[in-house]
N, CA, C and O atoms as a DFTB+ gen file, in Angstrom:
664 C
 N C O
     1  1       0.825      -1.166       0.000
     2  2       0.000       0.000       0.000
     3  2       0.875       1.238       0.000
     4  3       1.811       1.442       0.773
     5  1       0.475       1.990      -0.911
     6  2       1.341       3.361      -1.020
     7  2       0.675       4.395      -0.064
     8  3      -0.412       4.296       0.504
     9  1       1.540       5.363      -0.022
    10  2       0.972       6.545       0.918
    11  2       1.017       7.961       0.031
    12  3       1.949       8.763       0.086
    13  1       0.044       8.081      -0.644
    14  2      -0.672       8.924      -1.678
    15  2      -1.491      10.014      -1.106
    16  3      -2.607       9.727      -0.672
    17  1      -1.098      11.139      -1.061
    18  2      -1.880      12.379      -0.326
    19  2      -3.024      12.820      -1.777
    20  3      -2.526      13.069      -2.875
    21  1      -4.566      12.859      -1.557
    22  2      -5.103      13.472      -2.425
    23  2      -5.288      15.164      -2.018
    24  3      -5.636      15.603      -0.922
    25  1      -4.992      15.839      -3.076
    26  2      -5.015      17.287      -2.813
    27  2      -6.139      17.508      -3.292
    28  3      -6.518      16.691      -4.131
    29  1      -6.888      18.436      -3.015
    30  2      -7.992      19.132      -2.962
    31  2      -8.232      20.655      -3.236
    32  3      -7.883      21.398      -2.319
    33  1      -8.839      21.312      -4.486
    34  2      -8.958      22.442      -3.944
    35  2     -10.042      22.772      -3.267
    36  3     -11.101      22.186      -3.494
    37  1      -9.932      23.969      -2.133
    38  2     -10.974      24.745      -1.141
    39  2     -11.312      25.873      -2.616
    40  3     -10.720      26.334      -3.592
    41  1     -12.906      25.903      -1.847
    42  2     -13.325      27.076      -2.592
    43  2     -13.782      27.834      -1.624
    44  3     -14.843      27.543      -1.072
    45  1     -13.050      28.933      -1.260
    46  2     -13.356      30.123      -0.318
    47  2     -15.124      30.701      -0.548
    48  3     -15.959      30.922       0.329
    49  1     -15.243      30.811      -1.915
    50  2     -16.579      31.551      -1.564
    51  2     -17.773      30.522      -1.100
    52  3     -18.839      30.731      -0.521
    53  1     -17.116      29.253      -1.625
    54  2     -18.657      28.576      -0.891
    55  2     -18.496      27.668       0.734
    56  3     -19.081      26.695       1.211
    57  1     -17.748      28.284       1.063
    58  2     -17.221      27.930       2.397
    59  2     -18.192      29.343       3.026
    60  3     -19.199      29.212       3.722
    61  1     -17.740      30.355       2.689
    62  2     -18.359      31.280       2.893
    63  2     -20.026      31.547       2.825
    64  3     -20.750      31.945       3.737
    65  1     -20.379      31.206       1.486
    66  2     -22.061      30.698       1.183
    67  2     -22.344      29.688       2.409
    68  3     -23.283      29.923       3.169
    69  1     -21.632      28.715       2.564
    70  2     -22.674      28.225       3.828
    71  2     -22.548      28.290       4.856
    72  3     -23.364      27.862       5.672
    73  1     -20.919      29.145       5.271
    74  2     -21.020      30.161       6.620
    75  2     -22.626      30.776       7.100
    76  3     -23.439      30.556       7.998
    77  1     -22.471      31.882       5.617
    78  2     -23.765      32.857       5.822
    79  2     -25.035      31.972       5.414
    80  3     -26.053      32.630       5.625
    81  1     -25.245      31.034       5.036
    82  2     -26.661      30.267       4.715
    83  2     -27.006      29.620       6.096
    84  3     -28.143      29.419       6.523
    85  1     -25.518      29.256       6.878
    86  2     -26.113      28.622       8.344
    87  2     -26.500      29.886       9.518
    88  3     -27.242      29.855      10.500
    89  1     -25.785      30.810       9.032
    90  2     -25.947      31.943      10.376
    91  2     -27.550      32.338      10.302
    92  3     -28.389      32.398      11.200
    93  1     -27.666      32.627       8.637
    94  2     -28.874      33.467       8.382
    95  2     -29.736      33.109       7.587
    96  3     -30.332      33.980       6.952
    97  1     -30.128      31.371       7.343
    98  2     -30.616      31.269       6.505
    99  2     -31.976      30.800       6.803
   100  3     -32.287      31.592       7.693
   101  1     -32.863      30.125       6.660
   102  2     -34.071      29.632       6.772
   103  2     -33.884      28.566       8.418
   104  3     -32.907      27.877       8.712
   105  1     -34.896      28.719       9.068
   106  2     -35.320      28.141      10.632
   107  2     -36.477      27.389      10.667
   108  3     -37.069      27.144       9.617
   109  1     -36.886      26.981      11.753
   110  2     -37.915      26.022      11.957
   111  2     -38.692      27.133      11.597
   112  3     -39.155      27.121      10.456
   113  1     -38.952      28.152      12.369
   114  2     -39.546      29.322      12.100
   115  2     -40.034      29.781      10.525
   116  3     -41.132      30.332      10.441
   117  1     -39.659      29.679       9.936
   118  2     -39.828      30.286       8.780
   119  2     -40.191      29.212       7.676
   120  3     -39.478      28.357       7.151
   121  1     -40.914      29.382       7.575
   122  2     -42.065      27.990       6.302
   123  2     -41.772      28.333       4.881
   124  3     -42.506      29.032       4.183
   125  1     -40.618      27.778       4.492
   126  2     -40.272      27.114       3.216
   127  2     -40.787      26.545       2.338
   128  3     -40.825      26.859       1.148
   129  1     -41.284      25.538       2.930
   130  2     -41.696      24.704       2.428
   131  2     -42.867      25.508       1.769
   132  3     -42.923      25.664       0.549
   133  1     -43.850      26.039       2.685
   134  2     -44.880      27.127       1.955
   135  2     -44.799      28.019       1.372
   136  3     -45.809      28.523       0.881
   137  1     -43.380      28.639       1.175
   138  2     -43.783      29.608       0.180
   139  2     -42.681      29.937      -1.029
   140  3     -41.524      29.581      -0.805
   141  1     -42.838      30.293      -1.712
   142  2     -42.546      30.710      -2.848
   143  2     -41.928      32.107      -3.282
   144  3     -42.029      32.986      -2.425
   145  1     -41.315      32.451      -4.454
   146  2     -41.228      33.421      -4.563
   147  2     -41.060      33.940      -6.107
   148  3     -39.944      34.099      -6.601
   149  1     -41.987      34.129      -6.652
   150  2     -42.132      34.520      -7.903
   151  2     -41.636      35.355      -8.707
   152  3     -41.951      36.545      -8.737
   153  1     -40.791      34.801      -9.453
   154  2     -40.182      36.025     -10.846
   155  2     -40.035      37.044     -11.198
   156  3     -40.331      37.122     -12.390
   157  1     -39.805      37.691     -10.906
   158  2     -40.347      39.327     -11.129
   159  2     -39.273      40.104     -12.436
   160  3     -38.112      39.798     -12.707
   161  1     -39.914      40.898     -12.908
   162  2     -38.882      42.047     -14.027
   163  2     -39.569      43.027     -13.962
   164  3     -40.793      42.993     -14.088
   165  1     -38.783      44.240     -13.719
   166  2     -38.703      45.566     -13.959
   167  2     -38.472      46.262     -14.601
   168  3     -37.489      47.000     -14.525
   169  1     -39.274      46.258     -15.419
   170  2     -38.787      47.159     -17.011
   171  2     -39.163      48.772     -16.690
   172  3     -39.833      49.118     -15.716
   173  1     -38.535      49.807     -17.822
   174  2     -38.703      51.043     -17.650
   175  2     -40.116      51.126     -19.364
   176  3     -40.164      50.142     -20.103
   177  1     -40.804      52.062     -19.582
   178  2     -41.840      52.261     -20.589
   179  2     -42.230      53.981     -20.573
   180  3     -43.182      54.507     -19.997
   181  1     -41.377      54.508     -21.235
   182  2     -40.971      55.685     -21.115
   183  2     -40.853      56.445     -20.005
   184  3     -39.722      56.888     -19.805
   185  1     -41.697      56.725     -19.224
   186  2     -41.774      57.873     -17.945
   187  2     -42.795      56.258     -16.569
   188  3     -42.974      56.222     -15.352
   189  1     -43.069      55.512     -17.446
   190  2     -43.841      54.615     -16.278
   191  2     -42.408      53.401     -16.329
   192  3     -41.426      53.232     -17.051
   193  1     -42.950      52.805     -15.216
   194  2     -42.063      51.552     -15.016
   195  2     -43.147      50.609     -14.306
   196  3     -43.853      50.760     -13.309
   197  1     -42.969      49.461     -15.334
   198  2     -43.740      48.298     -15.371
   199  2     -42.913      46.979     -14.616
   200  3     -41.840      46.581     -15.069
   201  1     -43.464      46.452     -13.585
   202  2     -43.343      45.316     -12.634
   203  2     -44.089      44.339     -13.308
   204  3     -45.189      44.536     -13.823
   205  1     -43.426      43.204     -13.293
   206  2     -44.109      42.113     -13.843
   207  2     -44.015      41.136     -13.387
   208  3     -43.057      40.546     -13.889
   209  1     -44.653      40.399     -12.432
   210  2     -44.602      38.960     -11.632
   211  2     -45.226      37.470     -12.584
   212  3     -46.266      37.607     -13.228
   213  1     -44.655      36.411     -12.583
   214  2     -44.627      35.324     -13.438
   215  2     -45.865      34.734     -12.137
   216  3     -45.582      34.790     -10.940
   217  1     -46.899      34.320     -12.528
   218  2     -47.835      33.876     -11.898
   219  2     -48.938      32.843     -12.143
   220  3     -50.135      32.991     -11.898
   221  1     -48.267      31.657     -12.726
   222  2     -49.541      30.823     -13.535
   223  2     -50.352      30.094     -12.536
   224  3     -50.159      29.840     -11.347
   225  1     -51.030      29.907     -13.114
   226  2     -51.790      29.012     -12.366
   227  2     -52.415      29.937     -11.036
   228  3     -53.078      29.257     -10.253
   229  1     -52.314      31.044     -10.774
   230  2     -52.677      31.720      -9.416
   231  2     -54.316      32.525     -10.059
   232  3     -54.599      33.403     -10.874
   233  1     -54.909      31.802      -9.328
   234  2     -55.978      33.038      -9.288
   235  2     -56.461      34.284      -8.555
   236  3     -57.261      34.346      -7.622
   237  1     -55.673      35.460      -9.300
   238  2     -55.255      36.625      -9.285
   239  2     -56.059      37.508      -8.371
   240  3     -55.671      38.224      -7.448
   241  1     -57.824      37.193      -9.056
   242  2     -59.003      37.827      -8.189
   243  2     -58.945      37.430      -7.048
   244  3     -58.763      38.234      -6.134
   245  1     -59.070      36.249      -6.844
   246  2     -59.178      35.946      -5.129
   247  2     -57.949      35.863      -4.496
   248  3     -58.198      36.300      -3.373
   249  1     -56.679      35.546      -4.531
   250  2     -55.453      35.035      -3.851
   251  2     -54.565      36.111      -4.171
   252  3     -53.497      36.195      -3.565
   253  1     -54.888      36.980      -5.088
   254  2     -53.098      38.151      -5.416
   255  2     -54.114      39.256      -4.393
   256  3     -55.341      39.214      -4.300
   257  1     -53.087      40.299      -3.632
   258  2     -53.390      41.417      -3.209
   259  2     -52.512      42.818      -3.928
   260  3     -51.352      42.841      -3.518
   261  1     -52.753      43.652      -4.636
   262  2     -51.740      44.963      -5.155
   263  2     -52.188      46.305      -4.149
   264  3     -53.326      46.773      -4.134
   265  1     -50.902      46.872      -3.217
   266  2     -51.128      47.647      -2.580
   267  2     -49.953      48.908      -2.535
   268  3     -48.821      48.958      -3.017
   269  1     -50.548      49.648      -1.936
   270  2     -49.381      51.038      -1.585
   271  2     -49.053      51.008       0.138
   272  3     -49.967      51.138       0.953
   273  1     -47.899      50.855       0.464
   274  2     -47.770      51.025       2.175
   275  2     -46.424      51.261       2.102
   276  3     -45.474      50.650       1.614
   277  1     -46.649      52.949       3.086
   278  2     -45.851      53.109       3.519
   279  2     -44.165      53.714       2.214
   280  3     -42.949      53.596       2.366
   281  1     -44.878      54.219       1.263
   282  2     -44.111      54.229      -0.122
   283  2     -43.547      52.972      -0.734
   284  3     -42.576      53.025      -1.489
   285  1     -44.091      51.948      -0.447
   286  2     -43.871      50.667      -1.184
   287  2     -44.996      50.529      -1.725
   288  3     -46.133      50.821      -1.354
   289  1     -44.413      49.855      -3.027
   290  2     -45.769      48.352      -3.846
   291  2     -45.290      47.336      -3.505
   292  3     -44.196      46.822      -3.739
   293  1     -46.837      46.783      -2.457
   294  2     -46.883      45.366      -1.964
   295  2     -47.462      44.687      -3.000
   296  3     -48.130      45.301      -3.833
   297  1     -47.244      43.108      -3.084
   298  2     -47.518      42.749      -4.080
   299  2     -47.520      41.041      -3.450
   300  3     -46.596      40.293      -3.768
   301  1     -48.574      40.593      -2.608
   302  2     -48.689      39.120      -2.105
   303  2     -50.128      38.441      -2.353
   304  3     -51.192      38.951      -2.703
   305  1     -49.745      36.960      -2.017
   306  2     -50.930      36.591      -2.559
   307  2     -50.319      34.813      -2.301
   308  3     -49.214      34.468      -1.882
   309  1     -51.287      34.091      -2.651
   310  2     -51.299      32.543      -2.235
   311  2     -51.266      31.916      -3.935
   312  3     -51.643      32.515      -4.943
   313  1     -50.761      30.706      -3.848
   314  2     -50.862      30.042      -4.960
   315  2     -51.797      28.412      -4.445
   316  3     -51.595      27.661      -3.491
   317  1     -52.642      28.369      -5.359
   318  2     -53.372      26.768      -4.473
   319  2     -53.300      25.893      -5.989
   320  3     -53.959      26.322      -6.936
   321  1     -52.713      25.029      -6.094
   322  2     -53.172      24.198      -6.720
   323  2     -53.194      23.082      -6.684
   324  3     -52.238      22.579      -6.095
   325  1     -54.338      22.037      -7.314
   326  2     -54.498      20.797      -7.018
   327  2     -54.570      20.009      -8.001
   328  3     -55.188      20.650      -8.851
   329  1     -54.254      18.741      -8.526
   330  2     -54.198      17.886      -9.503
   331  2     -54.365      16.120      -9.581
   332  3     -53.430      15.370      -9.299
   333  1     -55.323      15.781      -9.887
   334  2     -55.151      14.185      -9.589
   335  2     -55.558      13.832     -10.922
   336  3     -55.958      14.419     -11.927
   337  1     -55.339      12.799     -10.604
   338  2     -55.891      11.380     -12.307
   339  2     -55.577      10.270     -11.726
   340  3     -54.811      10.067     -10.784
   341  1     -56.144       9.635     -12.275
   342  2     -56.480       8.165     -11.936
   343  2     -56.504       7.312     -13.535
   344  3     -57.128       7.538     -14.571
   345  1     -55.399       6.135     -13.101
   346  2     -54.985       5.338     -14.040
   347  2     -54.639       3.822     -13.599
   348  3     -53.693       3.524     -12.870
   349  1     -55.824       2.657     -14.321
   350  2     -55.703       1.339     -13.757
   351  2     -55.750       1.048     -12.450
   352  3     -54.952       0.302     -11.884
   353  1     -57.144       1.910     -11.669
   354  2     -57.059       1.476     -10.400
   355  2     -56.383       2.698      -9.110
   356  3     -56.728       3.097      -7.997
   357  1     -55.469       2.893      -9.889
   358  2     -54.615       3.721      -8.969
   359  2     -54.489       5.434      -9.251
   360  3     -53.985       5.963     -10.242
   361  1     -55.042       6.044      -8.185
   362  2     -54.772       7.708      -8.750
   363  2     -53.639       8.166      -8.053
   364  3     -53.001       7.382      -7.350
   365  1     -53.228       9.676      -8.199
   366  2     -52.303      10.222      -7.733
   367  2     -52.762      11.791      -7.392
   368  3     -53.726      12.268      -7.992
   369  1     -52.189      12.398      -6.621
   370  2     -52.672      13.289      -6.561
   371  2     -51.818      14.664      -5.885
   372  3     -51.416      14.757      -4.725
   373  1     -51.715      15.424      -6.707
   374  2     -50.991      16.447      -6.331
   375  2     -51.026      17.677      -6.139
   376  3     -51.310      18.337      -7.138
   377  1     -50.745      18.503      -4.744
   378  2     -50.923      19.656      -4.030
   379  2     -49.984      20.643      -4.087
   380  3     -48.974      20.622      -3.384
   381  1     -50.246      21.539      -4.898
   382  2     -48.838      22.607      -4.411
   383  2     -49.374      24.057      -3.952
   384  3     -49.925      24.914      -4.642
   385  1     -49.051      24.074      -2.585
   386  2     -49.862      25.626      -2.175
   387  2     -48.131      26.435      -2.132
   388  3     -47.017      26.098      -2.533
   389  1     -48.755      27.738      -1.351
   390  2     -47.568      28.523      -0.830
   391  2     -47.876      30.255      -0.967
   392  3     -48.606      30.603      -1.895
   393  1     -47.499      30.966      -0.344
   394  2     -48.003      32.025       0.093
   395  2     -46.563      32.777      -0.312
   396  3     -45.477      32.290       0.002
   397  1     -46.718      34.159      -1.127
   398  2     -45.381      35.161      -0.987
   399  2     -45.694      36.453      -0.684
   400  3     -46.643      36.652       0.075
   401  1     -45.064      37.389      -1.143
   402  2     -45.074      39.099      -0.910
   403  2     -43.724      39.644      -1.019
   404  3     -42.716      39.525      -0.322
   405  1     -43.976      40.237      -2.027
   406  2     -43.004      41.212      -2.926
   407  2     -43.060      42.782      -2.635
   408  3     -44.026      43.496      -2.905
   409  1     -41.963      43.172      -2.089
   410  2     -42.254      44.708      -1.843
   411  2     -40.854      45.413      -2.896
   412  3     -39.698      45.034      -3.081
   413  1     -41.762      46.741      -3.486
   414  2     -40.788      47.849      -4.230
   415  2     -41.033      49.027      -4.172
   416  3     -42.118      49.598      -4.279
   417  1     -39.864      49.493      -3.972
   418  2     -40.278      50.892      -3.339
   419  2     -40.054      51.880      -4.252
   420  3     -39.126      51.923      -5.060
   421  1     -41.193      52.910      -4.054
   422  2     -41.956      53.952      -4.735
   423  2     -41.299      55.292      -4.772
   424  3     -41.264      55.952      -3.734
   425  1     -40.696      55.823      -6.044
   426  2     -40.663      56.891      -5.452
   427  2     -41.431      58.202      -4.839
   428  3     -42.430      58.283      -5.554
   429  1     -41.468      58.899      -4.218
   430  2     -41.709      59.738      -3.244
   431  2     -43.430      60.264      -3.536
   432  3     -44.463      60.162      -2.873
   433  1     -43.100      60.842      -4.848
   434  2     -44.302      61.169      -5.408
   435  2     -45.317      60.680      -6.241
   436  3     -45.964      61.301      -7.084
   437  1     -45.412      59.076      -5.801
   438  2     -46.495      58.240      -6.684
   439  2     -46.810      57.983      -5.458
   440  3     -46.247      57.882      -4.367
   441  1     -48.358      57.861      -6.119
   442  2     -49.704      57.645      -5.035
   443  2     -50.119      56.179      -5.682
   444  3     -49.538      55.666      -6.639
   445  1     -51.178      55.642      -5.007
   446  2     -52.062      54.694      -5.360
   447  2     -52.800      54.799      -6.599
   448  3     -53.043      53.775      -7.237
   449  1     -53.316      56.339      -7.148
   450  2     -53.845      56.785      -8.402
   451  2     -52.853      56.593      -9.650
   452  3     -53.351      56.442     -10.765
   453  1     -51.631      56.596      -9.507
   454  2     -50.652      56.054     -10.429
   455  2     -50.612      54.829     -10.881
   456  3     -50.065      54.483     -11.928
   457  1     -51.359      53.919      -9.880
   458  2     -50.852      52.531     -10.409
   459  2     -52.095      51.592     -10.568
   460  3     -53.149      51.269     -10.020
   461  1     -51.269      51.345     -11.722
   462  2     -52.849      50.044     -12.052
   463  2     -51.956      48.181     -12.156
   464  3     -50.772      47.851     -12.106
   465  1     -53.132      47.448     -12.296
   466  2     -52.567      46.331     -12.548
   467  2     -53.342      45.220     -13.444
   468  3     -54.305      44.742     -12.844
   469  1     -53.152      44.754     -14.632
   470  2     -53.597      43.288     -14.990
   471  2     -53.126      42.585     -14.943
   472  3     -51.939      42.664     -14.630
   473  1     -53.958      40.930     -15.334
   474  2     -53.314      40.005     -15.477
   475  2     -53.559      39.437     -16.544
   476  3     -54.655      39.670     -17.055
   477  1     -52.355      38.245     -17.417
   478  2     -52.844      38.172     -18.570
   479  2     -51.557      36.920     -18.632
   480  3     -50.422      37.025     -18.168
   481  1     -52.076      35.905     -19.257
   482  2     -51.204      34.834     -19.907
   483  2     -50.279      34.485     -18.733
   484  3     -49.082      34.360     -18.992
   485  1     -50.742      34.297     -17.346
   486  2     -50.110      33.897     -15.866
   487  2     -48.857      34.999     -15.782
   488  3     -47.781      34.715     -15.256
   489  1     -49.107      36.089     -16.284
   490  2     -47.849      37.619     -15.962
   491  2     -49.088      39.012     -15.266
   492  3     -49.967      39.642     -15.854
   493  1     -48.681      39.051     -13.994
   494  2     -49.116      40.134     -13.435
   495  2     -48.366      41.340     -13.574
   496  3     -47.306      41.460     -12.960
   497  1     -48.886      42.426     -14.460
   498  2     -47.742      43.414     -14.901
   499  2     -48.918      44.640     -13.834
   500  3     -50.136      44.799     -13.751
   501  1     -47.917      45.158     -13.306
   502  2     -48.335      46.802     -12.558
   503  2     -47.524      47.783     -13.254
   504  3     -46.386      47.549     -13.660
   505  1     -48.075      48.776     -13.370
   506  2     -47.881      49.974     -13.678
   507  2     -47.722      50.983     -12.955
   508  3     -48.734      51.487     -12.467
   509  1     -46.267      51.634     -12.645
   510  2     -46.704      52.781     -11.770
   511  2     -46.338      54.036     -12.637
   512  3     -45.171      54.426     -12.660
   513  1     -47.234      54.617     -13.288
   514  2     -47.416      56.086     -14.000
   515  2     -46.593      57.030     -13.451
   516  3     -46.566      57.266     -12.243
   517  1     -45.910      57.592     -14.284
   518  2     -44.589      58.358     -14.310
   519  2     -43.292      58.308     -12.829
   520  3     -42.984      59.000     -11.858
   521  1     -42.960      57.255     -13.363
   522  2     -41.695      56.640     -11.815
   523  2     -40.962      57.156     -12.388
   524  3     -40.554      58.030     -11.624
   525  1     -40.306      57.262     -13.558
   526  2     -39.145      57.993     -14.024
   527  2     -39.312      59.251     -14.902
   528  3     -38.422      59.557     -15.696
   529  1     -40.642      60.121     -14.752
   530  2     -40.457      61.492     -14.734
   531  2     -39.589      62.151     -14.299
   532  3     -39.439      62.166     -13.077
   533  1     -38.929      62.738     -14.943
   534  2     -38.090      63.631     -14.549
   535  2     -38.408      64.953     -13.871
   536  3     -39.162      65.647     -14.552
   537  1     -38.044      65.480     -12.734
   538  2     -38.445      66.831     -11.769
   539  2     -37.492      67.440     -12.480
   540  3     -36.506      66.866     -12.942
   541  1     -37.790      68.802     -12.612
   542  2     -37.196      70.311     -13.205
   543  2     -36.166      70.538     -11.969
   544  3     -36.729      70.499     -10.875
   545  1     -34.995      70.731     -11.937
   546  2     -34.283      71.169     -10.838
   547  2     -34.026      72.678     -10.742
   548  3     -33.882      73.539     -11.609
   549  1     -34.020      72.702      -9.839
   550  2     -34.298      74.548      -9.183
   551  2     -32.980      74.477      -8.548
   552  3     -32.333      73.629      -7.934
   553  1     -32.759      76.258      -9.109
   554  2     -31.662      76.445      -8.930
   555  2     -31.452      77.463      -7.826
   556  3     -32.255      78.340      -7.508
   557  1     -30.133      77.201      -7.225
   558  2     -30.129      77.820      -5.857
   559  2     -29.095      79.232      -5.745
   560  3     -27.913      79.002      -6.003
   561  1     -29.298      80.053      -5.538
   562  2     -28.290      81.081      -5.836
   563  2     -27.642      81.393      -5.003
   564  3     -28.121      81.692      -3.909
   565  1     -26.444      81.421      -5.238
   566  2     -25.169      81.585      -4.053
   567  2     -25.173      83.515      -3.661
   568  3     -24.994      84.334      -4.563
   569  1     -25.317      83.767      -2.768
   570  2     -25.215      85.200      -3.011
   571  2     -23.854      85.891      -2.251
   572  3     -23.862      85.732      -1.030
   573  1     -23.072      86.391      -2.621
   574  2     -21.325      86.629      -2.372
   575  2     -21.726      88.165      -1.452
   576  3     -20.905      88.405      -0.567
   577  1     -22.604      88.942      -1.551
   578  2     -22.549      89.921      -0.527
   579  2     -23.127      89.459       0.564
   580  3     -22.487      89.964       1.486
   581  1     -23.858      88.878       0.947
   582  2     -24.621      88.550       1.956
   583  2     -23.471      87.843       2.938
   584  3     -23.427      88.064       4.149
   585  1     -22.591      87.002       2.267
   586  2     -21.748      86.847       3.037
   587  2     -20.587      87.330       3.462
   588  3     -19.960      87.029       4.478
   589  1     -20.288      88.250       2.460
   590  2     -18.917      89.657       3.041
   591  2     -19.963      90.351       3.872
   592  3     -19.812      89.985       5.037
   593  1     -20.776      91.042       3.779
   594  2     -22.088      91.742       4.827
   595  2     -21.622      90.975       6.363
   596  3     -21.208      91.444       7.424
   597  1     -21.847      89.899       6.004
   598  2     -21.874      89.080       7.667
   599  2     -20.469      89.166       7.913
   600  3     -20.450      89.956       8.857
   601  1     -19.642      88.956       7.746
   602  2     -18.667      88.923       8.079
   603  2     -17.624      90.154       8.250
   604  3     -16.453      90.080       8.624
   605  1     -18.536      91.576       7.786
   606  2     -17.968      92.636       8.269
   607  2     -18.795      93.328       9.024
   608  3     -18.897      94.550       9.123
   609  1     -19.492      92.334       9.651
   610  2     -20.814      92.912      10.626
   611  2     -21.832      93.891      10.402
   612  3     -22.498      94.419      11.293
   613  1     -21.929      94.119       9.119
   614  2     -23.089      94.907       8.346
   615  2     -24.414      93.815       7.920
   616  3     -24.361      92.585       7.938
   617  1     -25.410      94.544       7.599
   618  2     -26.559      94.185       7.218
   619  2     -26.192      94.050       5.902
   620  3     -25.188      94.536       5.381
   621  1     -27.227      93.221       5.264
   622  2     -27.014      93.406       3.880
   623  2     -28.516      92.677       3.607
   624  3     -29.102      91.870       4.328
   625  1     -29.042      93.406       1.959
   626  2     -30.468      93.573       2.312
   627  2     -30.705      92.000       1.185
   628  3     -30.000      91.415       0.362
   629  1     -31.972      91.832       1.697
   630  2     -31.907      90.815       1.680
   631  2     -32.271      90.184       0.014
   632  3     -32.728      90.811      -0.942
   633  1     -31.905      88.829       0.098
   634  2     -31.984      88.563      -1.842
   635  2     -32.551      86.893      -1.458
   636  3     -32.145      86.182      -0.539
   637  1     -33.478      86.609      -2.361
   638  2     -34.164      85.014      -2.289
   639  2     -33.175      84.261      -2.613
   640  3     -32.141      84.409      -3.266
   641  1     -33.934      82.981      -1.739
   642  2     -32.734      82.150      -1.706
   643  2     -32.897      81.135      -2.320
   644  3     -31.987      80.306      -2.323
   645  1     -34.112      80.886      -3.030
   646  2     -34.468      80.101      -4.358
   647  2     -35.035      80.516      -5.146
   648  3     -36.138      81.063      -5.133
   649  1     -34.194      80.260      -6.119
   650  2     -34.903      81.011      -7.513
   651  2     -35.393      80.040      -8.532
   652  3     -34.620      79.200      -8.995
   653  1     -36.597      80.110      -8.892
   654  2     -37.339      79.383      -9.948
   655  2     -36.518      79.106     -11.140
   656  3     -35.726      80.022     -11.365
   657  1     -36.454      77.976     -12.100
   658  2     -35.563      77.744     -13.326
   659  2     -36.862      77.940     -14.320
   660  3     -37.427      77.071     -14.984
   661  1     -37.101      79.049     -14.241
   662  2     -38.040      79.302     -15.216
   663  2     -38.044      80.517     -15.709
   664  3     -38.852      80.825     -16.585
């Protein structure tokens, strides 16, 4: 019998992946098994930006919820489905539930009136109406006497301190 060392390489990052998958990853606590988490893409459509969740088989009316909280779009809902057949005696039968919720956050100045949602061909696309409008930036004017004034202990009369870009 020879004495043959097999070498091995370590891979640092997935030593690391299941460092952080054991510190922080899924617990008794937290139901896996139930839930899911659905597809999503974020496309831009000129001044709106369209969310799109992959959703077959979900029926949208009763089980999806689309909401505004808190400057987020919530976006949860249950998936139920059930399936059997029966062949020579013997059926089978199969259950797949699971519950998710998707949050994206809004900018500042979209309301609930911005956003709509259908569904169509198992793709839930939302709309939130002008997310990437662009705001006019206002310009701020530096004013150079006001601050020699202060600093030679004189008044100096007074000049706005925002001025419209218009």
């Amino acid at each position: 019998m020879s004495n043959m060392t097999v070498w091995t390489r370590r891979n640092p990052f997935a030593e690391f992946d299941a460092l952080v998958r054991n510190a922080f990853g899924p617990t008794e606590s937290w139901p896996t098994e139930t839930a899911f988490t659905p597809a999503t893409e974020i496309v831009r459509d000129g001044d709106d930006a369209l969310v799109r969740l992959d959703l077959p088989g979900v029926d949208v009316e009763n089980d999806v919820t689309v909401e505004v909280h808190d400057g987020q779009l919530v976006v949860r809902g249950e998936r139920k489905s059930e399936h059997s057949e029966e062949h020579e005696g013997q059926s089978m039968r199969e259950v797949r539930y699971g519950s998710f919720r998707r949050t994206f956050k809004l900018p500042t100045r979209s309301t609930s009136d911005d956003i709509s949602a259908n569904y169509d061909c198992g793709v839930l696309t939302v709309r939130v109406a002008g997310a990437h409008k662009s705001i006019e930036p206002q310009r701020i004017s530096v004013g150079r006497q006001a601050q020699r004034a202060a600093v030679d202990g004189q008044t100096a009369p007074e000049q706005p301190a925002v001025e419209s870009a218009e």
